[in-house]
C-alpha atoms as one frame of an Amber mdcrd trajectory, in Angstrom:
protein
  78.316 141.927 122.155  80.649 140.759 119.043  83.442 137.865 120.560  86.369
 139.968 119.724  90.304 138.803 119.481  92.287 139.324 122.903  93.768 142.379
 121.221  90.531 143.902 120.437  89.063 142.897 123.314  92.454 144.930 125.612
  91.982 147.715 123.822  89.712 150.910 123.544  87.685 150.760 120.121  86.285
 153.875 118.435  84.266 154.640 115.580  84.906 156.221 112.165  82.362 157.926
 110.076  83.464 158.190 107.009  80.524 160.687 105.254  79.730 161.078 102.106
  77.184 162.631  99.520  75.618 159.360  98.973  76.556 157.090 102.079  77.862
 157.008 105.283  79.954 154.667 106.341  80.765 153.860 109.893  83.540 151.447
 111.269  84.532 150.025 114.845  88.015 150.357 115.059  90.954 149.011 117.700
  94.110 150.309 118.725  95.628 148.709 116.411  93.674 150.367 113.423  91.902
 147.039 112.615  88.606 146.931 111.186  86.671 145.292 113.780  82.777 145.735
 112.292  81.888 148.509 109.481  78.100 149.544 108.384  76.529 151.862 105.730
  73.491 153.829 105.440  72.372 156.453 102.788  73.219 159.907 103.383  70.323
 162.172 103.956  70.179 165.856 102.443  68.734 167.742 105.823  70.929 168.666
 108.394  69.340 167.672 111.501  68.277 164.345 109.446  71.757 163.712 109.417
  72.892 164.469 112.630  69.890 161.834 113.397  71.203 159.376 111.257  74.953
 159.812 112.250  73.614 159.646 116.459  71.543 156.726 115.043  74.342 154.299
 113.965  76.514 155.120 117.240  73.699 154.214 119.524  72.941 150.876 117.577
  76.839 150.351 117.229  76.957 150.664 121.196  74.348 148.062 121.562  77.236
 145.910 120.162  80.658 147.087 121.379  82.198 149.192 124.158  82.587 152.681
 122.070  85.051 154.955 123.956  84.727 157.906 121.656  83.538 158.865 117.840
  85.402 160.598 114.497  83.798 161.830 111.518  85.734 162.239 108.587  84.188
 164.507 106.443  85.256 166.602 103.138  84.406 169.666 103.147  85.898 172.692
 104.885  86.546 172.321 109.014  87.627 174.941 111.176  91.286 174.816 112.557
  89.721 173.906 116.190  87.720 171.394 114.259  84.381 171.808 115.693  83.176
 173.825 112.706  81.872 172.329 109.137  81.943 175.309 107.412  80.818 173.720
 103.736  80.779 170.452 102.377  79.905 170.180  98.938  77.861 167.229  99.193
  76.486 167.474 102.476  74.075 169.797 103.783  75.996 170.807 106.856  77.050
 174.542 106.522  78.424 176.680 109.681  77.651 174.100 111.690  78.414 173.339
 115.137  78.797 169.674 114.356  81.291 168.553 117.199  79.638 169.914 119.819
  75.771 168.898 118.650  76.681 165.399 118.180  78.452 165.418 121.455  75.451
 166.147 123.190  73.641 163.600 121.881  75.762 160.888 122.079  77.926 161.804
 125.210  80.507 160.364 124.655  84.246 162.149 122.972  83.730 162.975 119.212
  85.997 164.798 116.690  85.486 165.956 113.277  88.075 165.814 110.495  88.807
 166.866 106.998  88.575 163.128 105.053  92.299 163.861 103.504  93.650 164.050
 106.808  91.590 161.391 108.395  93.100 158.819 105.437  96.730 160.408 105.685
  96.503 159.955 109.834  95.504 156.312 109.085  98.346 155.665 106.303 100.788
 157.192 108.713  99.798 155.038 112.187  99.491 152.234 110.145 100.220 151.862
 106.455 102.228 153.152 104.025 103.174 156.634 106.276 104.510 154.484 108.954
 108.327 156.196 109.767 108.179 159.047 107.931 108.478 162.410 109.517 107.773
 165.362 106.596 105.457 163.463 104.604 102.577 164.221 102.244  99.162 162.231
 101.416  97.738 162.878  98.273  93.986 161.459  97.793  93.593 161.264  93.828
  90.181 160.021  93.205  87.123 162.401  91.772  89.398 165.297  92.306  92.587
 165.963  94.715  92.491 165.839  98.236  95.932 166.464 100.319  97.504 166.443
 103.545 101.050 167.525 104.883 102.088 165.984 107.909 105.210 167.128 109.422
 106.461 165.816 113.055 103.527 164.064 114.687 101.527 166.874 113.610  98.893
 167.193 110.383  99.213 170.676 109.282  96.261 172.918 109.134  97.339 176.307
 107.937  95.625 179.400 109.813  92.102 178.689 108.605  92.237 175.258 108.838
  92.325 174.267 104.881  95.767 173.798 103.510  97.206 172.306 101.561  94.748
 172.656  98.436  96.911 170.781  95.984  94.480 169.941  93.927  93.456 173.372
  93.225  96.755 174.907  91.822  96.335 176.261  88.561  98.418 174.844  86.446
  96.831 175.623  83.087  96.435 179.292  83.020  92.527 179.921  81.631  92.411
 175.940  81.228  89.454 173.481  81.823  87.068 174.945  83.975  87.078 173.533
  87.917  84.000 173.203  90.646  85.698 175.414  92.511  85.339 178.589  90.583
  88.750 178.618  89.006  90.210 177.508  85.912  93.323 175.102  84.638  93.515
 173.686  88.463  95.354 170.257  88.423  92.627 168.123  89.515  91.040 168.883
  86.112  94.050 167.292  84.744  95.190 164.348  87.114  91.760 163.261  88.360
  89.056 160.380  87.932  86.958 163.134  86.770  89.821 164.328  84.277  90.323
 161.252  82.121  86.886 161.564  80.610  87.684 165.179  79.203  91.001 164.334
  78.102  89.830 161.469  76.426  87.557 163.538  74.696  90.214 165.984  73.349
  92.376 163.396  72.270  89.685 160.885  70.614  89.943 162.173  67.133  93.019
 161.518  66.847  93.356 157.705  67.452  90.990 156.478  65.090  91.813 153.293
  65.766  90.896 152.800  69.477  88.311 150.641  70.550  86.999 153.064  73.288
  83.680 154.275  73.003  82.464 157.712  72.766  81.073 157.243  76.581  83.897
 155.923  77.739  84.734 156.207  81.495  87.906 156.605  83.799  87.834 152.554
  84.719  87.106 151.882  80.493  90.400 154.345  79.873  92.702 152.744  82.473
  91.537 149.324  81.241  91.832 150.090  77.495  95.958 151.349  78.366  96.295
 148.514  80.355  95.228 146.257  76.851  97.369 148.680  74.469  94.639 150.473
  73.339  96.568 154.011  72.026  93.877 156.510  73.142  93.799 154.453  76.602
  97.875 154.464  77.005  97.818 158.401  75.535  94.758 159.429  77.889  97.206
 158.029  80.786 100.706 159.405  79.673  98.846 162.370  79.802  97.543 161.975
  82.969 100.945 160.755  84.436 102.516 163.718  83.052 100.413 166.598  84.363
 100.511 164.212  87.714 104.173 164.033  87.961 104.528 167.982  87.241 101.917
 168.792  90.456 103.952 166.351  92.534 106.929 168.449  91.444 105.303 171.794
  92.816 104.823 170.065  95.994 107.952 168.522  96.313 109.747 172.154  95.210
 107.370 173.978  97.852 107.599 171.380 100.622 110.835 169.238 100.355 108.949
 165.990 101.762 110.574 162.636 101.831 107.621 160.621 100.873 104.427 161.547
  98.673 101.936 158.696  99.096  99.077 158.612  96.471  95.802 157.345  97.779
  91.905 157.376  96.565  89.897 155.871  93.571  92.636 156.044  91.179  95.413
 155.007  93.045  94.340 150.725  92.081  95.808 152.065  88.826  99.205 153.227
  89.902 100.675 150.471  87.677 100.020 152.145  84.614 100.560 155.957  85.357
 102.937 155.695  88.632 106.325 155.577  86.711 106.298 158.047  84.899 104.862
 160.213  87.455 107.567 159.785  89.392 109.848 160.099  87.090 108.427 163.165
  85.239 108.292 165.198  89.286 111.830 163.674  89.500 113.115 165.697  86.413
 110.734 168.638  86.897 112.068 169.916  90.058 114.203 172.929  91.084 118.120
 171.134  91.456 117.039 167.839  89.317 119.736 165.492  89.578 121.414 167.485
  92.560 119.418 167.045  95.130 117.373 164.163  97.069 114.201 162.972  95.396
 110.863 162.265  97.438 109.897 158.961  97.437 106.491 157.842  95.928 104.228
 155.061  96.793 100.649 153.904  97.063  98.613 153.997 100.220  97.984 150.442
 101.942  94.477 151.027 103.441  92.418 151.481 100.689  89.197 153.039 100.922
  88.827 152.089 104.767  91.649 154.793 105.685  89.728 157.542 106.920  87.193
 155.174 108.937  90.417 154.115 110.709  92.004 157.351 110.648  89.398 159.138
 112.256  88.513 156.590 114.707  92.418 156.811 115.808  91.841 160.397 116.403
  88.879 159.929 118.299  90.924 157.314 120.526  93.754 160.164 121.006  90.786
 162.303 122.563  89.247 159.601 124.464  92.288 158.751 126.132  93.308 162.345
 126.985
């Protein structure tokens, strides 16, 4: 057994899985929503290899600690009773009883979770959510995740997969989405969508030192520098982030947005005017309250330690 702090030590620790198309990442987590131990393994593309895998690192985890219960954060679509992964687009898990087959295997508490909600549970136990009562997470990294929570509660919607953010259409036959649709706003305020705006903006900044294979980190770096296709890429971005953050804020009233994921580390260069450009975009502008807007505090760890809270909530009855 790991020689743990007295805290860690008093308390029940959990793990969070947080799963992805590539890895899966798995943390030991206290009460406190410290990161006591985390591990990584790649993700394999069968489904019962990956239950395997998953049962795998909990046994060899409990060869080390005292694990009162297990969370998965996953993205994909969960039933409302979460025992359900109904698709993920990276994983191979489809209808699958994933709760309950895991259980079985592992016998101890386990609890599956949307990743969105897993990092917006963490943010609001213990980073930048802490306080607020109608609140909304925003996960802005290859596309747009979300989460509304509203009491004590993470709202699920009747089929378990609001609040789609991400996928409002706010270009009307615009860029073409993953999802099937077209002009949704993660093709506009994404990692994914700095590349193709870059791309329609490039001829005309002659100037700019960008290449033509330039990336989202090479753009954000470039604006950061002065470069003008680099700052223009990012107005741009800023702008079409600020007017989705306006459509929540008109739809929901919240009283804080917090922005998480990938491309949150460059909120100093788009955050601003994001703010400001939801701020002057809603319904009442200047007459009402404004939500505020900040950046999440747990990094990329949140929905390890947001799931692995869950879990505890389980474990603990």
């Amino acid at each position: 057994m790991h020689n743990l702090t007295p805290a860690a030590a008093s308390s029940p620790l959990t793990v969070g899985f947080d799963i992805g198309g590539t890895n899966l990442r798995a943390g030991v987590v206290d009460a406190h929503g410290e990161l006591i131990h985390s591990r990584s393994t790649p993700t394999p593309q069968e489904p019962e290899a990956l239950d395997a895998a998953v049962v795998t690192v909990i046994e060899d985890l409990r060869q080390e600690f005292d694990i009162a219960a297990v969370g998965l954060a996953i993205a994909g679509f969960i039933d409302p009773q979460r025992e359900i992964v109904r698709f993920a687009p990276h994983l191979p898990w489809v209808d699958a009883p994933v709760r309950a087959n895991l259980q079985a295997r592992v016998d101890i508490p386990v609890v599956i979770e949307h990743d969105a909600n897993s990092a917006a549970w963490a943010e609001w136990r213990f980073g930048a959510g802490q306080g607020a009562r109608d609140w909304v997470f925003m996960a802005v990294g290859t596309g747009i995740g979300a989460t509304l929570i509203t009491g004590e509660s993470i709202y699920r919607g009747a089929f378990g997969t609001a609040p789609e953010f991400g996928h409002l259409v706010v270009v009307p036959g615009g860029r073409e989405c993953s999802c099937g649709k077209h002009g949704c706003l993660e093709r506009y305020a994404s990692g994914t969508a700095l590349p193709d705006t870059f791309r329609e903006l490039r001829g005309k900044f002659p100037d700019s030192t960008l290449g033509v294979d330039a990336k989202g980190a090479d753009i954000a770096q470039a604006a950061r520098e002065g470069d003008p296709l680099g700052v223009a890429v990012m107005e741009d971005f800023a702008q079409w982030l600020g007017q989705g953050l306006s459509i929540v804020a008109d739809v929901l009233d919240p009283e804080l947005i917090v922005l998480g994921g990938g491309v949150a580390g460059d909120a100093d260069i788009y955050l601003d005017t994001a703010a400001q450009t939801m701020a002057r975009s809603i319904v009442g502008a200047g007459h009402r309250p404004v939500a505020r807007v900040v950046t999440a505090k747990l990094g990329s760890a949140a929905g390890m330690i947001g799931v692995a809270d869950l879990a505890r909530t389980v474990a603990s009855g």
